[in-house]
C-alpha positions as CSV (number, residue, x, y, z in Angstrom):
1,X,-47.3,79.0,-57.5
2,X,-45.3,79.3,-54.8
3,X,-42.1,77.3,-54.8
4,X,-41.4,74.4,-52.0
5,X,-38.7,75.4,-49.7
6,X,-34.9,73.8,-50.1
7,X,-32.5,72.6,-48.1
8,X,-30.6,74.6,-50.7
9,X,-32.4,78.1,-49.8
10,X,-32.1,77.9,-46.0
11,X,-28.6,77.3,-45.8
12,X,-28.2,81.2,-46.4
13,X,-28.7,81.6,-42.8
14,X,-25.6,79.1,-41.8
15,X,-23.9,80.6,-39.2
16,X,-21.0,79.4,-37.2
17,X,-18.9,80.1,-33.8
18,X,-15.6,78.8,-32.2
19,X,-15.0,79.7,-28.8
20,X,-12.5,78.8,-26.0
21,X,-12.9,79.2,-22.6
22,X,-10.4,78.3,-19.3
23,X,-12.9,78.2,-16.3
24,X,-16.3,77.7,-15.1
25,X,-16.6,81.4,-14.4
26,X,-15.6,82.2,-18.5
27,X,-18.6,79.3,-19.7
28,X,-21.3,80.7,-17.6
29,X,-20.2,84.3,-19.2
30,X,-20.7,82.4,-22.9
31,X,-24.0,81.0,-21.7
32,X,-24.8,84.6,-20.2
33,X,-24.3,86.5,-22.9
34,X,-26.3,84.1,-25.0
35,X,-29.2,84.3,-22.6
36,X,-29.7,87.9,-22.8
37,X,-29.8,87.3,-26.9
38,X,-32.4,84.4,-26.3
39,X,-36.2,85.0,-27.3
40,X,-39.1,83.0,-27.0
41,X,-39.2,80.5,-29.5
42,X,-35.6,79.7,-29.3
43,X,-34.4,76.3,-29.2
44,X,-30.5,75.8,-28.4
45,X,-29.3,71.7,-28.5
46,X,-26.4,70.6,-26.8
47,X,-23.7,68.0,-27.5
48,X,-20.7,67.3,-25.5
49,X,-19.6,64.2,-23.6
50,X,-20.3,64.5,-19.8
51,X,-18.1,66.6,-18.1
52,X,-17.6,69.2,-21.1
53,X,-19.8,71.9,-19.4
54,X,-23.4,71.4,-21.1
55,X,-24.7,72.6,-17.2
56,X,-22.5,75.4,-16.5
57,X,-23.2,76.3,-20.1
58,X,-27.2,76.4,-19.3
59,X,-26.4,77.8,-15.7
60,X,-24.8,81.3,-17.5
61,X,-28.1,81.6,-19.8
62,X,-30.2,81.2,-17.0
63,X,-28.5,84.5,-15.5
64,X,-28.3,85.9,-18.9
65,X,-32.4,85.3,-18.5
66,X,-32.1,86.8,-14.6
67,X,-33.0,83.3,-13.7
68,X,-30.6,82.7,-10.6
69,X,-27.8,80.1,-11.7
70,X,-27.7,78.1,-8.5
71,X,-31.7,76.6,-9.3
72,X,-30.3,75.3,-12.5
73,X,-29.3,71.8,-12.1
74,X,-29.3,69.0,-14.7
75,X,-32.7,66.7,-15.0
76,X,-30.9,63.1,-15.5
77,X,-33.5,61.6,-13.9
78,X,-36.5,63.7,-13.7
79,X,-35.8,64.1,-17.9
80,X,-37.0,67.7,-17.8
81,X,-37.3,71.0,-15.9
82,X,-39.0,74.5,-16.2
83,X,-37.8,77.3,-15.0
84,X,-40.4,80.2,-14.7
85,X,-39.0,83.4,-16.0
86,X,-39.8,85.8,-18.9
87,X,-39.6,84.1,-20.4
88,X,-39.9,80.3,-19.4
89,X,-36.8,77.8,-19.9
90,X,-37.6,74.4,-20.3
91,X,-34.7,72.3,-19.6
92,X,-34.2,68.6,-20.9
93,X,-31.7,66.4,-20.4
94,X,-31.9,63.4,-23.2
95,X,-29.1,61.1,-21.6
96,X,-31.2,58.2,-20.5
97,X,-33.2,58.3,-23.6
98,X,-32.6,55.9,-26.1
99,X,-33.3,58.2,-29.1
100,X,-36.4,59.4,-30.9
101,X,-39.0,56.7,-30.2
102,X,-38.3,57.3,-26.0
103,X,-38.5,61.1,-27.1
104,X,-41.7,60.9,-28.9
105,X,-43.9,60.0,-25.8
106,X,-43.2,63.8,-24.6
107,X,-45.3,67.1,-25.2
108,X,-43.4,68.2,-28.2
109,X,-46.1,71.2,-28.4
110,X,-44.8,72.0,-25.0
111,X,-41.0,70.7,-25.5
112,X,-40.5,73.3,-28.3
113,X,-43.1,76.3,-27.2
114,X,-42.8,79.5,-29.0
115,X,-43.3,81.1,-25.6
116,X,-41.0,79.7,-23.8
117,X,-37.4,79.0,-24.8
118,X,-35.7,75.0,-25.0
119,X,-32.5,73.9,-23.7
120,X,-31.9,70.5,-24.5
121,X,-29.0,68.3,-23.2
122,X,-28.1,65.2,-25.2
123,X,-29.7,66.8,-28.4
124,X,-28.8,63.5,-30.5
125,X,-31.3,61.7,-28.7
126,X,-34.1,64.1,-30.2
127,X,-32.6,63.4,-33.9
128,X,-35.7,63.9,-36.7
129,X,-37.6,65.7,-33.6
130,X,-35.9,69.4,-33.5
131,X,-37.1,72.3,-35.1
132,X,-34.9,73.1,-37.9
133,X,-34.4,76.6,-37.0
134,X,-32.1,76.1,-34.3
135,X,-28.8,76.7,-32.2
136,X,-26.2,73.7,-31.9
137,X,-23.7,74.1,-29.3
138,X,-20.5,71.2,-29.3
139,X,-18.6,71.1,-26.3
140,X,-15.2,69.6,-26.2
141,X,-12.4,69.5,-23.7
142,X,-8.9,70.9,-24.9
143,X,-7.7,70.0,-21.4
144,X,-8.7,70.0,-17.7
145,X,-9.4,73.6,-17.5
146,X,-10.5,74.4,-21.3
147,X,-13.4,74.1,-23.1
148,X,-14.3,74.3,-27.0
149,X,-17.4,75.4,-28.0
150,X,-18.4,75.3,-31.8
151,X,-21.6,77.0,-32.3
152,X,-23.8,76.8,-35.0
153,X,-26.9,78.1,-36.4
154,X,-29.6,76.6,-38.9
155,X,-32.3,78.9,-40.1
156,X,-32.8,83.0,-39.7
157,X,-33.4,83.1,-36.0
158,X,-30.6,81.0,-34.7
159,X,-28.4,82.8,-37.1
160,X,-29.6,86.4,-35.5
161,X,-28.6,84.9,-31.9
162,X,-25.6,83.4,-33.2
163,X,-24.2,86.6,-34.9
164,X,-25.1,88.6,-31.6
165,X,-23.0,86.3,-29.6
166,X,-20.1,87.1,-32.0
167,X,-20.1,90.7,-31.2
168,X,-19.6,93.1,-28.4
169,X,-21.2,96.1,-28.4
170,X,-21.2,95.7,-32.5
171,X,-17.1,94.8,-32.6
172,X,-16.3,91.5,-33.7
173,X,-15.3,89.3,-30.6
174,X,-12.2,87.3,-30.6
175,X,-12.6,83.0,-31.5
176,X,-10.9,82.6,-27.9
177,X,-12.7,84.4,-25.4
178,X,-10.0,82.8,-22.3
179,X,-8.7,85.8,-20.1
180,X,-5.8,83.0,-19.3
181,X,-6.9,83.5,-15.8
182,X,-5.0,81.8,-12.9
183,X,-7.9,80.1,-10.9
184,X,-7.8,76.6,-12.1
185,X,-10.9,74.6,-11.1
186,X,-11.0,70.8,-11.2
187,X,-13.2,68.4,-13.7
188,X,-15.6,67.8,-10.8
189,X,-16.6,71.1,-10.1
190,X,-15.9,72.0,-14.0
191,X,-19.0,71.3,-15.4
192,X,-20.7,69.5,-12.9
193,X,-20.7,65.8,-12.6
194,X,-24.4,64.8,-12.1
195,X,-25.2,64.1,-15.3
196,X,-23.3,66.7,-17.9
């Protein structure tokens, strides 16, 4: 008879991710060089108080997808946007939501389609409604110009993206991923004001 599945068991796949970054040119390469890692099915949640660079995050995986970076734009208050692609992105932004019960009134079949992949801003709002194979992404400021992100993974396929991400051309990447490079850029145009 075929055991239940643990808690215990799927924490094999645990896998975890510290990076820095000092522009808005350095996060869109992160969020790029997850992109081209993404596959259908994927689901990658987001947390980060606004301003810590949740959009510009989502702008570099849309080019990592050869979705063009500029059509990405946060949906505070259209709740939701797809980008057509190969594959699809559907992009949420949870903000005005007032957790699960305002979240369960969406397509969840759609939300989290195994052809298309889900970025979802404001992931605690969808608490007890995400797959539990997934990315997390945390976003923290350091300081004006840097960013932390802390990524984790959850089950066997958001541990495969999450160990890609880690390497370059199969040598371990550094934690702090910051070239130190002398273009400051301000908060506002940082990681975009309307809504992240």
């Amino acid at each position: 008879m075929p055991q239940p599945k643990s808690k215990i068991s799927h924490q094999k796949f645990h896998a975890k991710c510290e990076l820095t970054t000092s522009s808005v040119e350095e996060t869109q390469a992160i969020g790029e060089r997850l992109g081209k890692n993404l596959k259908p099915g994927d689901v990658v949640a987001f947390h980060g108080e606004l301003g810590s660079g949740k959009t510009t995050l989502i702008q570099g995986i849309a080019r990592g997808l050869g979705i063009d970076p500029e059509r990405v734009k946060s949906p505070t208050f259209v709740l939701m946007r797809e980008y057509p692609g190969e594959p699809p992105i559907i992009h949420i932004d949870g903000y005005r939501l007032e957790g699960a019960p305002a979240v369960s009134w969406l397509d969840l079949d759609l939300v989290f389609s195994p052809h298309k992949i889900t970025l979802i801003e404001w992931a605690e709002r969808f608490e007890g409604l995400l797959p539990e194979d997934r990315l997390a992404v945390f976003l923290e400021h350091v300081s004006t110009n840097r960013r932390r992100l802390r990524i984790t993974a959850s089950g066997p396929q958001s541990s495969a993206r999450a160990a890609q991400l880690q390497t370059v051309d199969g040598k371990p990447l550094a934690t702090d991923v910051s070239t130190n490079s002398s273009d400051a850029h301000t908060e506002e145009s940082d990681h975009g004001a309307a809504g992240d």
